[in-house]
N, C-alpha and C positions, 0 to 999 in steps of 0.2 A: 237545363239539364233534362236529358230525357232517357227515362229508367222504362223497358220493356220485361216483363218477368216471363218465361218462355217456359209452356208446361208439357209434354209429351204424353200423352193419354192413348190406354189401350183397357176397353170394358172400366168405366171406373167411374158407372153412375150414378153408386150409394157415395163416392167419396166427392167429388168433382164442386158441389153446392158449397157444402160448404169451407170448402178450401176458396172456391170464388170469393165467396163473402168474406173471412178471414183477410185475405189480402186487397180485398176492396175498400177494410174499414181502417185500414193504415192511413196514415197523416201522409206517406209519402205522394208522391203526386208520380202514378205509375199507372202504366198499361200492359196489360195481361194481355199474349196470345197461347192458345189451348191450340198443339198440333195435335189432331186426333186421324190414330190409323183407320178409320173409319171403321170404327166399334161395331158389333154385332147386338151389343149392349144398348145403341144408343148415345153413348155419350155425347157423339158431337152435337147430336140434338140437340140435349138439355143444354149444350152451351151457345148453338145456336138462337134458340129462344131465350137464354140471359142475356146474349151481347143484344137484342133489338131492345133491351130496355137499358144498356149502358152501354155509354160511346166509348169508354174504354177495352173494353173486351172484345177481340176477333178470336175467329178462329179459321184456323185451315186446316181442312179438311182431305185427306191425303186415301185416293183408293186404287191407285196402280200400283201401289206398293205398301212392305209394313218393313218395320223394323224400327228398333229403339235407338242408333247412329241416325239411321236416314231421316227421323222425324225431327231429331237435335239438330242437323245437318238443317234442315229444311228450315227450319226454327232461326235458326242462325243468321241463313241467306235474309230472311223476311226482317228481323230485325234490322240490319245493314244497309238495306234496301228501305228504311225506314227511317235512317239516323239515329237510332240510339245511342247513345254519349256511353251507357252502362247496361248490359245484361245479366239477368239471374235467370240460370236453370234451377230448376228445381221439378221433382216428379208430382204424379199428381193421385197418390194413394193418401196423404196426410200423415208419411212418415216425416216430412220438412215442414220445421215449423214456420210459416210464415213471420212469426214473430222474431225471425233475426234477420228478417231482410235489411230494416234499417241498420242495422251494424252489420251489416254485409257495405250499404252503403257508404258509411263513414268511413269503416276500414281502408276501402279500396280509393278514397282520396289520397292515400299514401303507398300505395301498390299499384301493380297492374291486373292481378288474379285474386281474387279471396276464395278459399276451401271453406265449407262447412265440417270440420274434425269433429268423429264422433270417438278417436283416441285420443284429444288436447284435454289436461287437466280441467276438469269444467262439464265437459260432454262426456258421451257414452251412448247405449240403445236400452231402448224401452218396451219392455213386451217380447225379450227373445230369449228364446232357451240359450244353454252355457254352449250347447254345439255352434249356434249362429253365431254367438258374439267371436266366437275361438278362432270361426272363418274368416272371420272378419279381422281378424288382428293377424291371422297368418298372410293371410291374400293381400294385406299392407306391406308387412314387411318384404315378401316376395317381390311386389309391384318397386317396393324400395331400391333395396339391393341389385336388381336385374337393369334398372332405367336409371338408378343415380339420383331420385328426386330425395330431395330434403325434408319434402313435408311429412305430415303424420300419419294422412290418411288418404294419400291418392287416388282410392277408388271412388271415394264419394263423389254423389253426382249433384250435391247442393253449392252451386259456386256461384262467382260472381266477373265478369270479365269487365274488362273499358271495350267497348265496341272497336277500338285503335289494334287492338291484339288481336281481335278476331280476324280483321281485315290482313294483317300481318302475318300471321301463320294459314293464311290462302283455307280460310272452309271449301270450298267448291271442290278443294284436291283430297281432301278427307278422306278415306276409303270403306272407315268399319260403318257396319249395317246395325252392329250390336252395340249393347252396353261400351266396345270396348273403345268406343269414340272418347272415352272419359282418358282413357291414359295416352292415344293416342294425341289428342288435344294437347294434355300437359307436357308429356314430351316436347310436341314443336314450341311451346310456354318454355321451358326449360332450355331447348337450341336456343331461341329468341335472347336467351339474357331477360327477358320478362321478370317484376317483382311477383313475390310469390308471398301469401301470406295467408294465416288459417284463422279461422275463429272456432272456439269451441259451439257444439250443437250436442244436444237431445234428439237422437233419432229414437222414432215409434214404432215400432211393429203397424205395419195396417191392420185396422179392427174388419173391415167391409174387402170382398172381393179376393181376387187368386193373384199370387205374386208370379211373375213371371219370370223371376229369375229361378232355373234349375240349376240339376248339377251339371248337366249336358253343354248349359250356356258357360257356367263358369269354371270349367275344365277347358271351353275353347278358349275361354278369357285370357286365361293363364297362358295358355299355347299362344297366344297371340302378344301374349306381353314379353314370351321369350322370341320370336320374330324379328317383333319391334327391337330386339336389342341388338339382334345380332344382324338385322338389316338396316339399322341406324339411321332412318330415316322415315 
């Protein structure tokens, strides 16, 4: 079985170490690739001098282009191209705790998808005013109601796939450049007849560095998920 954890990097050189380390010191038997839009910050650096001291760790290092779809998107190809039997997205500010990657694992021996739910009894977010969390449970139900998904928490971008779905809902034909690769993914998940299944999470506010989601991204997000509904593909 071969489990690749795919992390998407933009400036994120206070957080990057130790999130390596965290998922390094797991029991699982996993390889980390770090797609970095080629930082201004560095990061790819530091991660480049981590992987010559571990054979588990690449990265790729991405400067024709940026964007948080295109580096997932990229992320994705590499994996596939790689045989991965299982992939985990997860971001790389240290809001996803590595510590449910293994029950990401288990989970999805009986699914095809696993969500990290930070609305599943159990989970929630950590470190946000009452404004974020409110966004966050509205921009669910919206993503809900407009695409028909079942789950809790659609937007989250801490998942879990079988490499078999990726290949199946065609990545290369992907179109979004942003964040909103997250629902466009689950959609074609959802056409597919795909199992779909959530685990609760602990999401953290990031302590270190600037978040890059504004309002300008997630006002297109929304525009983009009524699109997606009424262009249905």
């Amino acid at each position: 079985m071969k489990v690749m954890v795919i992390i998407p990097t933009y400036n994120e050189r206070e957080n990057i170490i130790p999130l390596l380390d965290e998922i390094m010191n797991l029991k699982e038997n996993i390889e980390i690739l770090v797609v970095d839009d080629n930082s201004p910050d560095g990061t790819w650096k530091i991660v480049e001098d981590y992987a010559k001291k571990n054979s588990k760790l690449h990265l790729l290092r991405r400067t024709l282009e940026r964007g948080r779809g295109l580096a997932g998107i990229a992320g994705f190809k590499h994996a596939l191209e790689n045989k991965a039997d299982y992939v985990v997205e997860m971001d790389g500010d240290l809001s996803h705790d590595p510590k449910y990657i293994p029950e990401f694992l288990k989970k999805i021996k009986d699914c095809d998808v696993v969500i990290g739910s930070r609305l599943l009894p159990g989970g929630g977010e950590v470190g946000r005013g009452f404004l974020r969390r409110l966004i966050t449970r509205l921009a669910a139900i919206y993503v809900r109601v407009l695409l028909g998904f079942k789950v809790t928490d659609p937007t989250s971008g801490y998942r879990c796939y079988r490499g078999q779905v990726l290949r199946a809902i065609d990545i290369e034909s992907l179109k979004a450049r942003d964040p909103f690769l997250l629902s466009e993914m689950l959609f074609r998940c959802y056409k597919k007849n795909f199992r779909i299944k959530e685990i609760p999470i602990l999401f953290r506010d990031r302590k270190s560095g600037a978040s890059k989601i504004g309002w300008r991204i997630l006002v297109t997000y929304l525009f983009k998920v009524l699109k997606l509904r009424v262009r249905g593909k």
